[in-house]
C-alpha positions, 0 to 999 in steps of 0.5 A: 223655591228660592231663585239661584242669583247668577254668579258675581263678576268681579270688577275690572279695577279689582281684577288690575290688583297684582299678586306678588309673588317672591319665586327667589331669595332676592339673593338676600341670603347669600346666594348672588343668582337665581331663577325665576320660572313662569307657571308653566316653566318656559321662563327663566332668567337669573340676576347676579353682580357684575364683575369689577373693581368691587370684586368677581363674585359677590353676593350681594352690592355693599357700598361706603359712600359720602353725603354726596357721593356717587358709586357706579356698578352694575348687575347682570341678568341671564335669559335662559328661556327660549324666547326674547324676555322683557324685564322691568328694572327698578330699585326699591327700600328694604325691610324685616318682615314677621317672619325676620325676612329682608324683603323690598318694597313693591315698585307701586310703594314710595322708597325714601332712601335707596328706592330713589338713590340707584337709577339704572340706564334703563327702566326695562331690558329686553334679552335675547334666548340664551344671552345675558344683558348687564345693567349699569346702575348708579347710586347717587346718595344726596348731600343731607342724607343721615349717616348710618346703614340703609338697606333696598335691592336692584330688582328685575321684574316679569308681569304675567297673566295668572291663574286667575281671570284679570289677576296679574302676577309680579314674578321679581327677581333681585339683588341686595343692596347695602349702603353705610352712609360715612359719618358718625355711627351711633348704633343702638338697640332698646328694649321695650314693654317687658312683661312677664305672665305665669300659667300654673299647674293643676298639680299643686306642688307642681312648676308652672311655665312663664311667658316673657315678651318684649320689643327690640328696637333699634333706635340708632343708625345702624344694622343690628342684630343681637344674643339674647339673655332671660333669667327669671327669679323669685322674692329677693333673687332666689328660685332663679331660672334661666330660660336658655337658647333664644333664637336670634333676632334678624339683623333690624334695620334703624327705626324697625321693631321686633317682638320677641316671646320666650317661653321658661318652663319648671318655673316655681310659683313664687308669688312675685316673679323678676324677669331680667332681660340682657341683649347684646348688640352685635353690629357688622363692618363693611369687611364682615367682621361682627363686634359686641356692644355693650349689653342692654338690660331691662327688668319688669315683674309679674305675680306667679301664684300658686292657686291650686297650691292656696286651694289645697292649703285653704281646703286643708285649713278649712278642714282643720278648723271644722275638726277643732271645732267639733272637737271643742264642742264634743268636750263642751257636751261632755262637760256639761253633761258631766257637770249635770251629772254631778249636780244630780248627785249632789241634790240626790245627797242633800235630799237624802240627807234631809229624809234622814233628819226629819 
C-alpha cells in the first residue's frame, strides 16, 4: 500500500504572480468607453476622452508632435458601482499581438516610448459611487525622439483577489493613444522567407493544394497595413492560379513582424512551382484618410511533383517492358523451334537421299 503524499502549497512568491485579464477592447476598436466588471459584477467603471479643444467624442487620443514638444489632455473615468473605487493610473507602449490585436504592455514591463512620454497628475484615482473623475495627462515627446508612428494607451487598472488562493487579478480598462512624431516619414514594408510547399492527391490526375507563407515586416517608421496578391504559376509562367481573397494584415507597428500563410487549391503538379507575391502598403494620416504605396513584390520557387501520377506512369511502363519482352521472347522460342523444325527436315532429306544412292 502506497502512502498518498499530502497535497503541495504553493509557494507565497508564486502565489504574488498576476493573471492578466483584458474584460475590454482597450477602446482599440473604435469604441471610446467601456466597462469593466469584478467577478461578482458589483464593479464597474468606464474610461472615455475628455471634451476639449481636440474634440467632444473621440474614440481614441491622436497627436502630431514635434521632437520636444508637449500636448495635454485628459481622459475621463466613471464609477458606476456602489461603493468608492480605486483605479491605478498608468501609461504603457502598444503591440500586435498573434492574433493581429493592439494590446499594451503590463505595467510590470519597461515601455520605451509612449509608456514613459504620458504622465498623469496621479498614479492612482480614487471615485466616489455614481461620480466621474477626469485625469489630466501629458505627453512629453523628448527632444531626440525618431520621427514616425508610436502607438501605447492611458490605462486604468483594479487588483483583486481571484478564483484562486494567492492569485491577484489586473482587470485593466484604457484608451489608445497614437502619436505621429514630425519629421521625415519614411514608411516601409518587406517581404520576407517566402516559400512555397505542395501536397498531391492520391488521384493521380487529380490538383493538389500548395501552401505559401511569408513574413511582413515593417521596416520604415510608420503604422502600415496592407492588400495582399498570390499567383502560383507553372515552368515558363503557365498553369497560373491565383490564390484569391487574402485577409489583411493588422496595421504593423515600425520594427513588428507578421507571419502570413495562404493556402492555393486546384493547383497543378507542374514539377516546379512560382510563387509571386505582391503587397501594397497602405498607410493612414492624421485626418483618417488611407493611401497606397507603391506594391512590394517578392518570388521563391518550390517542386510540386506529381508522385502518384510518376507511380502510375512507372507502373504503366514497367508493365509495357515486361509484355514486350515476353513478346520478343515468344518469338524468339518460335524461331528457334521453327528453325529446328527445318534442320530436321533437311537431315531426313539428305539421309534419304543418301539410302537411295547406296
Amino acid at each position: 500500500m502506497h502512502a498518498v503524499a499530502p497535497p503541495r502549497r504553493t509557494t507565497p512568491a508564486l502565489l504574488g504572480v498576476v493573471l492578466l485579464t483584458l474584460l475590454a477592447a482597450l477602446a482599440f476598436a473604435g469604441t471610446s468607453t467601456g466597462q469593466a466588471r469584478a467577478a461578482e459584477g458589483e464593479v464597474t467603471w468606464t474610461v472615455r476622452t475628455a471634451a476639449n479643444g481636440f474634440g467632444d467624442d473621440r474614440p481614441s487620443f491622436s497627436y502630431g508632435v514635434n521632437p520636444g514638444g508637449k500636448v495635454e489632455d485628459a481622459m475621463v473615468v466613471a464609477n458606476h458601482g456602489t461603493d468608492p473605487l480605486r483605479l491605478a493610473v498608468y501609461a504603457a507602449d502598444g503591440y500586435t499581438t498573434e492574433k493581429g490585436q493592439l494590446d499594451l504592455l503590463t505595467q510590470e514591463k519597461r515601455s520605451p516610448s509612449i509608456g514613459t512620454w504620458v504622465h498623469a497628475t496621479g498614479d492612482s484615482v480614487e471615485i466616489a459611487p455614481g461620480k466621474s473623475a477626469e485625469i489630466p495627462f501629458t505627453v512629453e515627446v523628448p527632444r531626440n525622439a525618431t520621427p514616425g508612428d508610436y502607438v501605447g494607451g492611458i490605462l486604468t487598472s483594479l487588483k483583486q483577489p481571484g478564483d484562486t488562493e494567492g492569485i491577484a487579478v489586473d482587470r485593466r480598462l484604457g484608451i489608445r493613444i497614437k502619436l505621429r512624431v514630425s519629421g521625415a516619414l519614411r514608411p516601409a514594408l518587406a517581404v520576407e522567407d517566402l516559400h512555397v510547399g505542395y501536397e498531391g492527391s492520391a488521384n493521380p490526375f487529380a490538383q493538389g493544394d500548395a501552401t505559401v507563407t511569408y513574413t511582413l515586416h515593417n521596416t520604415g517608421n510608420a503604422l502600415l497595413s496592407g492588400t495582399q496578391k498570390v499567383t502560383l504559376t507553372g515552368p515558363f509562367g503557365m498553369l497560373s492560379t491565383d490564390a484569391g481573397d487574402i485577409a489583411a494584415p493588422p496595421e504593423l507597428l515600425p520594427g513588428e513582424r507578421w507571419k502570413v500563410t495562404v493556402p492555393v487549391h486546384d493547383v497543378t503538379p507542374a514539377f516546379r512551382l512560382g510563387a509571386a507575391v505582391t503587397v501594397t502598403p497602405l498607410i493612414t494620416d492624421a485626418a483618417g484618410s488611407t493611401t497606397a504605396l507603391d506594391p512590394v513584390r517578392a518570388t521563391a520557387h518550390g517542386w510540386a511533383v506529381p508522385w502518384t501520377l510518376l507511380l502510375l506512369l512507372i507502373l504503366v511502363l514497367a508493365a509495357t517492358v515486361t509484355a514486350f519482352v515476353r513478346v520478343r521472347r515468344a518469338r524468339a522460342r518460335r524461331a528457334r523451334r521453327e528453325d529446328e523444325r527445318v534442320r530436321e527436315a533437311v537431315d531426313q532429306a539428305l539421309r534419304e537421299k543418301a539410302g537411295r544412292q547406296t
